[in-house]
N, C-alpha and C positions, 0 to 999 in steps of 0.2 A: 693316652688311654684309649682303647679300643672296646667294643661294646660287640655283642653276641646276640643275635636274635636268634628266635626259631621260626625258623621259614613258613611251618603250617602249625597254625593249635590243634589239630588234629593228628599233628605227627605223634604217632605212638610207637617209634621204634627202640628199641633196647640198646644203651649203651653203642646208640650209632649204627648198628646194624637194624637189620629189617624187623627180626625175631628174636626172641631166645636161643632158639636152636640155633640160628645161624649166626651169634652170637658166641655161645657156645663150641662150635665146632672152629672158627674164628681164632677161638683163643686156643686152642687148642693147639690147633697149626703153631701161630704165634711162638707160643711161651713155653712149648715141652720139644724140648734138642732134638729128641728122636722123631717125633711127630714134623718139625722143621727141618733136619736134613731128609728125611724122606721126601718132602714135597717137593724140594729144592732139586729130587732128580725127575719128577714129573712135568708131564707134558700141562696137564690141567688137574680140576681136584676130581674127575671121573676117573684119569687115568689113578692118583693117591687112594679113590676107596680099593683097590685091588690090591693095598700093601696094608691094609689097616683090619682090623677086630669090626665087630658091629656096630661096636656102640665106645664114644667117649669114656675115657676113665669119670664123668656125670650121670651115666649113662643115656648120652641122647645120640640117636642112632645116625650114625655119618649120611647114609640117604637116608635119613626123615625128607620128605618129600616139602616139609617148611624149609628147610636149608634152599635162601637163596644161591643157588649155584653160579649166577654170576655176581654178585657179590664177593666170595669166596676166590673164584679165577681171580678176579681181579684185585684183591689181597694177596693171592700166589704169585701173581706175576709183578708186581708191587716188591714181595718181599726176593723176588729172584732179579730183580734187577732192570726188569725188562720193560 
């Protein structure tokens, strides 16, 4: 049996991500085919906000300026293989 600490009591991050919002754009990517083969032809997620709307079908805005961006890259290139 293996046991799960949390590293800081003051960690307040959302479901593992930093934020809500970066949280939410996260899943987004993730779990919606369109939103996921499009990133898959991207360089990073700056290069992904040029193919997308303003805002999440949640409506939280792809650059909100809370969206960890390297967070994100690094979930893009995670989910590309790389």
């Amino acid at each position: 049996m293996t046991a799960t600490y949390q590293r800081n009591i003051l960690d307040v991050s959302y479901n593992g991500w930093e934020n809500y919002e970066t949280w939410n754009v996260a899943l987004w990517i993730g779990n919606d085919y369109g939103f996921y083969k499009t990133v898959l032809e991207c360089d990073d997620y700056q290069d992904f906000l040029n193919y997308v709307s303003d805002a999440t079908p949640d409506g939280v805005f792809w650059n909100d300026p809370k969206v960890n961006v390297l967070e994100v890259n690094e979930m893009i290139q995670e989910l590309k293989g790389e």
